[in-house]
C-alpha positions in Angstrom: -22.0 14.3 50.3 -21.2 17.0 52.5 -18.7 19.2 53.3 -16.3 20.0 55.9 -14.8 23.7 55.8 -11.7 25.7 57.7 -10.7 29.5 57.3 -7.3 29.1 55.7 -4.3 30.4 57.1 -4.1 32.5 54.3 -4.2 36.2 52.7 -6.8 37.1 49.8 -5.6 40.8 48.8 -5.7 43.5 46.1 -2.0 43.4 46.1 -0.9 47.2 44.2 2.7 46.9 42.4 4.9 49.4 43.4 5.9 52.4 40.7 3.2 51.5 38.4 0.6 53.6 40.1 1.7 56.7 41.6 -1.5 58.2 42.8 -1.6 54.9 45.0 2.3 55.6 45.8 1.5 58.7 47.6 -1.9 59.1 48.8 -3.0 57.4 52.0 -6.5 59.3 51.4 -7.2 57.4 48.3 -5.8 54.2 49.6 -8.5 54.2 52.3 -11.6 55.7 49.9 -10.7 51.9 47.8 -11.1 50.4 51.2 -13.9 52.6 52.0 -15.7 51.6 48.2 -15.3 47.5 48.5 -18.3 45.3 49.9 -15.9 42.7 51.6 -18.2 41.0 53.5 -20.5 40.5 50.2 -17.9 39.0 48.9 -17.5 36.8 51.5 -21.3 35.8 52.3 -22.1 36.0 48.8 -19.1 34.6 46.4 -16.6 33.0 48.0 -18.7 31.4 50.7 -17.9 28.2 53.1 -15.5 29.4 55.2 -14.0 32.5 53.8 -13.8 35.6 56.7 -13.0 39.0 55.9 -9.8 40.0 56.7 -9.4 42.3 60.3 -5.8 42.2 59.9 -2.8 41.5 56.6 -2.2 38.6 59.1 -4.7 36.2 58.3 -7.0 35.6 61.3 -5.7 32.3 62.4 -2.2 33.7 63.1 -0.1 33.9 66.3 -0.7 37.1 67.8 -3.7 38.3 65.2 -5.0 42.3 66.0 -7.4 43.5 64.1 -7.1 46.7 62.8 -8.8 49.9 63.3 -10.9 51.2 61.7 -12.9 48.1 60.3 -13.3 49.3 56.8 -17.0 48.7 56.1 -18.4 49.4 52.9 -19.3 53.1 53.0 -19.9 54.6 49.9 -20.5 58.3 51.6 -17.1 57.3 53.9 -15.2 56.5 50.3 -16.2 60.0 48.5 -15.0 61.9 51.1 -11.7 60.1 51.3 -11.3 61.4 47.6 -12.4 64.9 48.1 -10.2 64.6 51.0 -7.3 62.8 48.8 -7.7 65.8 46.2 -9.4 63.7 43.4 -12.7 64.3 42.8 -12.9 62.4 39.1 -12.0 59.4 40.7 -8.3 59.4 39.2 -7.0 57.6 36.2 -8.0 54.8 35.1 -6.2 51.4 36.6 -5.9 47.5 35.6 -7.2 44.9 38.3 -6.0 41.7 37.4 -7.6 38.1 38.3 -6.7 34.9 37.5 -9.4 32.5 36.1 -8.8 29.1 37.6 -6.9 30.0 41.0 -8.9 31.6 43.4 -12.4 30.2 44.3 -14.9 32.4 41.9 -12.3 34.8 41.1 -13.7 36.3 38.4 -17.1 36.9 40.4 -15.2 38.6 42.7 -13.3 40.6 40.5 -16.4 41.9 38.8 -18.2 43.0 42.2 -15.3 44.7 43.3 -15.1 47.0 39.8 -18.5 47.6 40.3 -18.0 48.7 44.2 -15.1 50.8 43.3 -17.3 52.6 40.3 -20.3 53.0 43.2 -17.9 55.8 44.5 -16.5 57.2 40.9 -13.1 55.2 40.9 -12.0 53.6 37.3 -11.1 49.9 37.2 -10.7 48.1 34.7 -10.2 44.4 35.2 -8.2 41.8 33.5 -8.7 38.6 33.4 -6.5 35.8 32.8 -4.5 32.7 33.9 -2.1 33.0 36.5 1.4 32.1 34.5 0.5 35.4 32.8 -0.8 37.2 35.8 3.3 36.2 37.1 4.9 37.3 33.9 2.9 41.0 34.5 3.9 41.3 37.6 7.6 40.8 36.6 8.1 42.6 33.2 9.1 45.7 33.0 6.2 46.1 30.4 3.4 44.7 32.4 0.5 47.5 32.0 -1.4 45.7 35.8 -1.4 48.1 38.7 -3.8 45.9 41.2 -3.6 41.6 41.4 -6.0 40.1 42.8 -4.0 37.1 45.0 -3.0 35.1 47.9 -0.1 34.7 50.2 -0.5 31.9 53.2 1.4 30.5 55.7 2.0 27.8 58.8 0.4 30.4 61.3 3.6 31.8 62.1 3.4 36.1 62.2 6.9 36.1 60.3 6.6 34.2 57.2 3.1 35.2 56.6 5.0 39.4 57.0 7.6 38.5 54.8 5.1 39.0 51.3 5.3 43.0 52.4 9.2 43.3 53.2 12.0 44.4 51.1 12.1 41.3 49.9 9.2 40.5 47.7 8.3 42.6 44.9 5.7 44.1 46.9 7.6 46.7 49.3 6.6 50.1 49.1 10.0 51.6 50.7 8.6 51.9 54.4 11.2 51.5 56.2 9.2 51.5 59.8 7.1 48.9 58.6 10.7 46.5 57.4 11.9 47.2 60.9 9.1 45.6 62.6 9.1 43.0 60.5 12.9 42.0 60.9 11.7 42.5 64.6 8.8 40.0 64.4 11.2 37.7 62.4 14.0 37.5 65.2 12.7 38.9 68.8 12.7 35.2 71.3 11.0 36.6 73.7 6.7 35.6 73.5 5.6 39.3 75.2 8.0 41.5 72.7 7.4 39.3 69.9 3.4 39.7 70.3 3.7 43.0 71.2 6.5 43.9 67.9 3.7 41.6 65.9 0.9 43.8 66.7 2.6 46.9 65.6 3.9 46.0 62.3 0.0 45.0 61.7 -1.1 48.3 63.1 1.5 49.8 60.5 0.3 48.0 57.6 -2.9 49.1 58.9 -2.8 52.8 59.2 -0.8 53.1 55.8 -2.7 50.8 54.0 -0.5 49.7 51.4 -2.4 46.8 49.6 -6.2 45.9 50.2 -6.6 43.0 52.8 -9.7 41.3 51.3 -10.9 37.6 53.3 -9.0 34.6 54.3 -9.4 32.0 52.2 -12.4 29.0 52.1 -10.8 25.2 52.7 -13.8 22.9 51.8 -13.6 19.3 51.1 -16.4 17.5 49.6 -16.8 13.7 51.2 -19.3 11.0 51.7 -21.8 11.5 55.2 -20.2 7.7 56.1 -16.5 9.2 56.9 -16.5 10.9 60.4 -13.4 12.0 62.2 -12.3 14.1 59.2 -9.8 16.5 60.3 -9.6 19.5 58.2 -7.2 22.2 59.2 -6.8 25.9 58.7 -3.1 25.2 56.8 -4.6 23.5 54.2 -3.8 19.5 55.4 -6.3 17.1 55.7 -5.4 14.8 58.2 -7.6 11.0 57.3 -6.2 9.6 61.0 -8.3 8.4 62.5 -11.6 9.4 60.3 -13.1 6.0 59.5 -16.0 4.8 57.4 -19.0 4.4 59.3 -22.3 1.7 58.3 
């Protein structure tokens, strides 16, 4: 066998609920010492593998009118503790739930445990959750669930506006920025290619600079097929197209 691999059109985060953790809510310097603390491109090289890419953007890499944002966000462990004494917590804050679902994401539970261990490097208190993704859903909706941090995907056809819509008022996800909804109902309905790229790269330069969720990789797309079929066309939405891969003698 071997395999044949594509960078998904699609977003790997640490996607943080809204209300449940209010340190998050408020302080952009602690948002950016959890950037700071994560290893992403560990994860990447060494978990997720094939071809995964860390995320430059909260549009995945393949989209329309991709920027990557500034600064990279690097692990830097020294960058990460001052972003807490700078964020005014220097125990790390409370404790917080990260959750993963077993069984959905390519070595999810790997990657939940480097993460914890990243984000303890630097004095921060995960704890992590693990369990299937029905319940990882009901969580997320109950007004009892106890997760602050899921670790998920959103993906799309390569389109900026669909792939945007997982951060607007209307997903679950919105953290009330009003700036960032009005360039998003911008990217969703400007015609015109020039103001469309250039309303495209400023919604992702607001979602970078305020940092709302933590962009992790695009997603691996690996199939697994005999040497003999050539022509294989394996595509960064997920489709496998078979025409006109044959079997060779």
């Amino acid at each position: 066998l071997e395999l044949s691999s594509a960078t998904g059109i699609e977003s790997v985060n640490l996607y943080v609920l809204p209300g449940r953790f209010p340190l998050w809510d408020e302080n952009l310097a602690f948002r950016q010492a959890v950037m700071y603390s994560i290893d992403r491109q560990g994860l990447v090289a060494g978990l997720v593998q094939g071809g995964s890419a860390v995320a430059t953007s909260f549009l995945p890499t393949k989209t329309l009118y991709h920027k990557e944002g500034d600064p990279a966000y690097s692990q830097d462990i020294e960058a990460a503790k001052a972003k807490l004494v700078e964020a005014g917590v220097t125990d790390g804050g409370p404790e917080f739930e990260l959750w993963v679902a077993s069984g959905f994401l390519p070595r999810a539970e790997e990657v939940g445990a480097a993460i914890v261990a990243s984000m303890e490097e630097v004095g921060l208190h995960p704890k992590v959750v693990t369990t299937d993704l029905g319940a990882m859903i009901d969580d997320i909706f109950s007004e009892d669930g106890t997760g602050q941090m899921y670790h998920i995907s959103w993906s799309s056809n390569g389109d900026p506006s669909p792939h945007a819509m997982v951060y607007s008022a209307d997903f679950a996800w919105w953290f009330g920025d009003e700036e960032l909804q009005r360039l998003i109902t911008l990217v969703a309905t400007t015609t015109d290619p020039a103001e469309r790229e250039k309303a495209t790269h400023e919604m992702q330069d607001r979602l970078w600079e305020q940092m709302w969720h933590v962009p992790l990789y695009n997603s691996d797309f690996s199939i697994a097929h005999t040497k003999n079929l050539v022509g294989l066309d394996v595509r960064p939405n997920f489709e496998t197209l078979f025409y006109p891969a044959s079997i060779s003698e």
